[in-house]
Every structure is written in C-alpha cells, then in structure tokens.
C-alpha positions in Angstrom: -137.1 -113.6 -69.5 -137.9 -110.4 -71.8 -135.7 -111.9 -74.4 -137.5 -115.1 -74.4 -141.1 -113.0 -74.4 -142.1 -113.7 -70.8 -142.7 -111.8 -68.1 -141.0 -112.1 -64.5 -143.7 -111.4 -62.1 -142.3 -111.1 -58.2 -144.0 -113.6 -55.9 -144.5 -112.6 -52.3 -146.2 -114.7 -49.4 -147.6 -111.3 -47.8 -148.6 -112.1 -44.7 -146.7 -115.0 -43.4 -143.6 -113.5 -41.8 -142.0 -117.0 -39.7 -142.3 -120.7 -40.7 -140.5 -123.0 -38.6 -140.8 -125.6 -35.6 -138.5 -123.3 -33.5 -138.2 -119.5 -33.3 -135.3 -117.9 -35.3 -132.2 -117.1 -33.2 -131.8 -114.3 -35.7 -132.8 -110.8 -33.2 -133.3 -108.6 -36.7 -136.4 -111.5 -38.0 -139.7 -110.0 -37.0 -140.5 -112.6 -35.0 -138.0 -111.5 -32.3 -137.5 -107.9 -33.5 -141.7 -106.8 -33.7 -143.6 -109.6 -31.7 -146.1 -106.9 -31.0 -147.2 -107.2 -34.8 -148.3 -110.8 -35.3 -151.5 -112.4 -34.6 -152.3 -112.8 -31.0 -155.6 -114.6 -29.1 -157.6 -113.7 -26.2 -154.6 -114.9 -23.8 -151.9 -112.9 -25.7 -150.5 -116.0 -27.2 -149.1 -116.6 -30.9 -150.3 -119.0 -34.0 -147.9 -121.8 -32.8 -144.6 -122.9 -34.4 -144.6 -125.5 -37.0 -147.0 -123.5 -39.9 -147.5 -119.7 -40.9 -146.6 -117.3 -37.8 -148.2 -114.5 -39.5 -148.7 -110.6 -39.2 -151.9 -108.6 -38.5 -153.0 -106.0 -40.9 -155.1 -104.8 -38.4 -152.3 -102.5 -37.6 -151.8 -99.4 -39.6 -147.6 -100.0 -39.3 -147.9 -103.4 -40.5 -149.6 -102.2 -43.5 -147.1 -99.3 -43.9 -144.0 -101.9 -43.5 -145.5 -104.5 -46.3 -146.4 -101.7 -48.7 -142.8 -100.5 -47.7 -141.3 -104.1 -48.7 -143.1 -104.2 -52.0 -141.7 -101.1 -52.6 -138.7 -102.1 -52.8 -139.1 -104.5 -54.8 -140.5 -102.7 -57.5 -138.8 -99.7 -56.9 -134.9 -101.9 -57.0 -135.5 -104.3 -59.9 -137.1 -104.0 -62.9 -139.9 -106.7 -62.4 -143.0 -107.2 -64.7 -145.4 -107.3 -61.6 -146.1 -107.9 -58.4 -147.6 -111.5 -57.4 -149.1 -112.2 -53.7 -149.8 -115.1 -52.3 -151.4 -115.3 -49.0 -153.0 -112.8 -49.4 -155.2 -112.9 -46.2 -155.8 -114.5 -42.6 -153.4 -117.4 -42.5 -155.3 -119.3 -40.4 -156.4 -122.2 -41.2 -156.8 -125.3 -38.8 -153.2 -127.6 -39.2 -151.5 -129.8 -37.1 -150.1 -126.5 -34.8 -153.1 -126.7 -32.9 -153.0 -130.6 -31.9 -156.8 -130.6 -33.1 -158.2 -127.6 -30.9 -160.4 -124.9 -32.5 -158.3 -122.3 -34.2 -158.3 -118.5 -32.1 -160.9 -116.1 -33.2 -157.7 -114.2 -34.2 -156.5 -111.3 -33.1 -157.7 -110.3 -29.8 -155.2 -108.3 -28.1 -156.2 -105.5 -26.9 -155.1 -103.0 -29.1 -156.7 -104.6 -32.3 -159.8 -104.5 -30.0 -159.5 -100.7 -29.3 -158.4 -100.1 -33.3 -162.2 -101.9 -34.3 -164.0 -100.1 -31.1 -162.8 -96.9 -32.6 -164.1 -97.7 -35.9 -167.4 -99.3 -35.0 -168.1 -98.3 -31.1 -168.5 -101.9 -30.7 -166.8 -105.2 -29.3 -166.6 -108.5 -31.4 -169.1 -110.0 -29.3 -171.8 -107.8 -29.6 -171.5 -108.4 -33.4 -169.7 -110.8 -35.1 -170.7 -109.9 -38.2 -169.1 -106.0 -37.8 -165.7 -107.8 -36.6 -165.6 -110.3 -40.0 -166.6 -107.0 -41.8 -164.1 -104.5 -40.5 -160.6 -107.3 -40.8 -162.2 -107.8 -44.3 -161.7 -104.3 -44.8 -158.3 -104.3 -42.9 -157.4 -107.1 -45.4 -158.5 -104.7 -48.6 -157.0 -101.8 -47.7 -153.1 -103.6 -47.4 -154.0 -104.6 -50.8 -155.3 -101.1 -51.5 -152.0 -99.4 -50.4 -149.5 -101.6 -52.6 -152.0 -100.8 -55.4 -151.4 -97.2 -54.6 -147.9 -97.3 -54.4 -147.3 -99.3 -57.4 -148.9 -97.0 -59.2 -146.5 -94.0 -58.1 -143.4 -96.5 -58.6 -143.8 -99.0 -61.6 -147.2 -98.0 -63.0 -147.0 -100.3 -66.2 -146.2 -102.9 -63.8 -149.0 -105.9 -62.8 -150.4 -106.5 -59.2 -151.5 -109.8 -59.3 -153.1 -112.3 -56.1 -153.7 -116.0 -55.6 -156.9 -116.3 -54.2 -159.4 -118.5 -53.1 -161.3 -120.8 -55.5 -164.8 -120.2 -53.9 -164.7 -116.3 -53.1 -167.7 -116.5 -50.3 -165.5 -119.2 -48.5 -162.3 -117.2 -48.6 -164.3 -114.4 -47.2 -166.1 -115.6 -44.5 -162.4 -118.2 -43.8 -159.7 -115.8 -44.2 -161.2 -112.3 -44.7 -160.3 -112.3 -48.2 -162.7 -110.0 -50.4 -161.7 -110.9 -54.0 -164.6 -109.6 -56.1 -164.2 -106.4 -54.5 -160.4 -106.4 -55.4 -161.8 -106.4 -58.9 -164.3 -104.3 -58.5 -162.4 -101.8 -57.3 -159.4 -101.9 -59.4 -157.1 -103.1 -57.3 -155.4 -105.9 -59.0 -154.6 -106.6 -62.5 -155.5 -110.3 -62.7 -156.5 -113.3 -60.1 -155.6 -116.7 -60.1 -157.9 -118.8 -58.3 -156.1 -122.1 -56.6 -158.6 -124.7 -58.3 -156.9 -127.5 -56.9 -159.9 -130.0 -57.0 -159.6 -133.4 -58.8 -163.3 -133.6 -59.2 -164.1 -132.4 -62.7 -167.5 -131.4 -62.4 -166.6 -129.3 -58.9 -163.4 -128.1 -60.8 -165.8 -126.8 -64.1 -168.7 -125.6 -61.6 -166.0 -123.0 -60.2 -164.3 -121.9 -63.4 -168.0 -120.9 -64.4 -168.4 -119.0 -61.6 -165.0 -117.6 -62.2 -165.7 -116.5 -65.4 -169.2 -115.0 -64.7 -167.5 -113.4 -61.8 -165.0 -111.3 -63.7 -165.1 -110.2 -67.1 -163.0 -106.9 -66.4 -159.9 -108.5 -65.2 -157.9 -111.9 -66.5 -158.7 -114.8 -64.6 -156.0 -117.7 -64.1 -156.9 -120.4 -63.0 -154.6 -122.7 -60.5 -154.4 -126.0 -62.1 -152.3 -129.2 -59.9 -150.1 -130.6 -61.7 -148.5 -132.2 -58.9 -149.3 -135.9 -58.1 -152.4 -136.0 -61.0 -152.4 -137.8 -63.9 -152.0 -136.2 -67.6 -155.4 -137.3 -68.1 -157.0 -135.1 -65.0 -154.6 -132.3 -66.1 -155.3 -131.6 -69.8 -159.0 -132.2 -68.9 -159.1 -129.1 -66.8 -156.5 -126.7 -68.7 -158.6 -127.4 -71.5 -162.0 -126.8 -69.7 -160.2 -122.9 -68.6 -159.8 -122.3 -72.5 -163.4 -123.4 -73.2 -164.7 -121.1 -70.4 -162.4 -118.7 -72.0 -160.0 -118.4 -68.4 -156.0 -118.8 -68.9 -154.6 -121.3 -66.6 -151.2 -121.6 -64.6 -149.4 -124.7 -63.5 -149.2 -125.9 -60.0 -146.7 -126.0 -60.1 -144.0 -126.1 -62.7 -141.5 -128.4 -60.8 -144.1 -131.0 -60.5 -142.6 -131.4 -64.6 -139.3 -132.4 -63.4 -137.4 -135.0 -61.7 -136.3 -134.2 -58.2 -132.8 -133.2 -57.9 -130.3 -133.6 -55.0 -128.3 -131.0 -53.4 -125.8 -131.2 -55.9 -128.0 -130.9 -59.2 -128.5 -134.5 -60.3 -131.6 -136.3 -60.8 -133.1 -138.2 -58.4 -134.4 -141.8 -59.7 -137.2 -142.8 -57.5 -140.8 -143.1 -57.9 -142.0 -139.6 -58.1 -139.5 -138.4 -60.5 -140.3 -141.3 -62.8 -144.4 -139.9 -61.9 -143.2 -136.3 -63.3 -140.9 -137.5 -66.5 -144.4 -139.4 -67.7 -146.5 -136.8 -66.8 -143.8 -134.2 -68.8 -143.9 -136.6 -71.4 -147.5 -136.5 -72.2 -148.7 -133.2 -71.3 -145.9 -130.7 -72.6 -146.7 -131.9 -76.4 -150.3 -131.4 -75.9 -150.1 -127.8 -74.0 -147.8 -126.6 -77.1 -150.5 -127.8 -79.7 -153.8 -126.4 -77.3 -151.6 -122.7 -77.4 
C-alpha cells in the first residue's frame, strides 16, 4: 500500500463479538468463554442468535480487553490507523426478535449497580440519566483506544463509522459523535449516508459539514445496487460541500467471484461491470 501512496487503515467491528444462528462450539470465543460480558435484559437473557451478539461497555473489563485488542493491533503491525465500525449499542430491531420490542439493554444487575453508583439512581426514575451515562460508557471505550494509541502509534489515525444523523445515533445507539470531535478523540468520521434520496442525502452532508470543520469528514456513499447516475450525483455533492467521500463499498465494482477465483456471470455482476464502467472514468477526472 505505502508504495502505491495509500494508507492501510485497520477496520474493527468493536462491539460485536458473535454473529451466527448457532453458538460457537469453540470454548476460547467469548461467547462461551465471558458470557457474563455481553448485553443482557431484565430476565438475564442475550441479544438472540442470528445478528450482532454484542459486548457491554458498561463494564470497565470490557473496555480494558477492547483497548487491549486494538493494542495489538497497532502495537504488532505497522498499520496507518485504526478504523471502528460499530462503534456503539448494536441494537437495532432485526429479524432476532420475531417483531417484539427490542430490550431496554442491559439490565443485569451489575450494570444496574455500576450506573446506581454513578448517579444514586435506577433507570426508571430517570430515563434520561440512564441514556446519558451508557452514552458516556460508549465515549470513554473510545476515549481509552484514543489514549493508548497515542502511547503506541501516535502518528497513527483513529478513525469511526458513524451515524448519518448524529441526534438519531445518540438517542438509538448511545453514540456521541460531535463530542468525539469535540474532544479530540478521533482523527476523522465517516458518516454512513446510505440514502438514495438526493435532497435527504445533500440535507445531511450540510449538516456534516457545518458540524465539523476541525476534523475530515467522509462521507459513506452506496455503491452497491445504485445506479452510476445516483452515485456520481452524491460523490460529487461531498466535493461541493467540501467533504471527501468513501465507497460502499469497493466490491460492489466487481463481479462476484466463486470459491475458486472466477467470475461469476449472473445479473449482479453484469449490474457492477456497468456501474465500473461508467463511474471509475469519471471518479479519476473529478480527483
């Protein structure tokens, strides 16, 4: 990559630590090995199997052990930066849940006595104190990588995808953003702008661009499944509002491949050979 003039960034889903439909036989995955650390509900029970089966940075060791991970990443290879995805509350309603409400997650009792400590109060008597204080939780993960990659690979980047409408993410998934930047925390943001609508698409680049002027701001464009038209439309609307823009994602380019390396013909691959086609020419001439 450095001979070519790129950087390699390291991407990380932080907080997911299982996806699958069963439970791993493996006794060293955390799923078997620390089932005390992932999200719980009221009744003690996990997310269910089939999506994200993710950890709670509630926990002070959970914290410690992802800090600890990124570590070693940046302390072992000689990576340009660190990129996290998922960084926040993996949550969101899917088909796990066969339709129900999605857990006021976590509400074992231990994350209850860790936010009774800090607040001398219970979730019910204030909601707004309990969305508050696993905001903070969230923040200070991200504030402990930051301090570490500073010890280990200062000139190295620390990087998040985050969400496209920062209030949302927030009061969703716990995910403070603007006060990422506004702290320092991370080097650059790249907010997942997957809308097709234009004008919604524009209206949130504005605000991205109003929102931070001290860090870069990259913002998620899909390429998958969209037409050239829809794609140079909004890279070229991030240039005008003076954001940069990355590619969702790259493969979306390129035929699908089978398991031993060659092309598959069908539909889709014909889809991303057009879209290649048309948009690579015109991404070369806009840089």
């Amino acid at each position: 990559a450095g001979r070519r003039g790129m950087e390699l960034h390291a991407w990380v889903n932080l907080m997911p630590a299982y996806r699958g439909k069963e439970a791993p036989a493996n006794p060293r995955q955390l799923y078997n090995a620390r089932p005390d650390w992932f999200l719980r509900d009221a009744m003690g029970r996990r997310q269910p199997l089939g999506w994200y089966d993710s950890l709670n940075p509630c926990y002070p060791e959970v914290r410690r052990y992802l800090t600890g991970l990124m570590h070693e990443i940046v302390a072992k290879y000689p990576v340009d930066g660190l990129h996290l995805d998922y960084a926040r509350f993996p949550i969101e309603p899917v088909d796990s849940y066969g339709g129900a409400p999605v857990p006021n997650y976590p509400r074992d009792p231990r994350t209850l006595a860790l936010f009774r400590k800090a607040t001398g109060k219970s979730p019910d008597q204030s909601a707004a104190a309990w969305d508050a204080w696993r905001t903070d939780c969230m923040t200070q993960s991200i504030r402990d990588i930051r301090n570490m990659m500073l010890k280990t690979r200062p000139k190295a980047a620390l990087t998040t995808a985050v969400g496209a409408v920062p209030d949302e993410h927030r009061r969703k998934y716990f995910q403070d953003s603007p006060r990422w930047i506004q702290e320092g925390l991370v080097d650059a943001v790249y907010p997942m702008n997957y809308e097709s609508d234009l004008r919604v698409y524009s209206n949130r680049v504005a605000a991205w661009a109003s929102i931070s002027p001290s860090v870069p701001v990259v913002t998620g464009v899909m390429f998958d499944k969209r037409n050239a038209g829809t794609v140079l439309a909004q890279v070229q609307e991030a240039s005008r509002r003076g954001t940069h823009f990355a590619a969702f994602a790259y493969n979306s380019l390129f035929e699908r491949l089978d398991r031993s390396g060659r092309p598959i013909m069908d539909e889709q691959s014909a889809s991303r050979a057009a879209l290649r086609k048309e948009v690579i020419p015109k991404l070369r001439r806009l840089s």
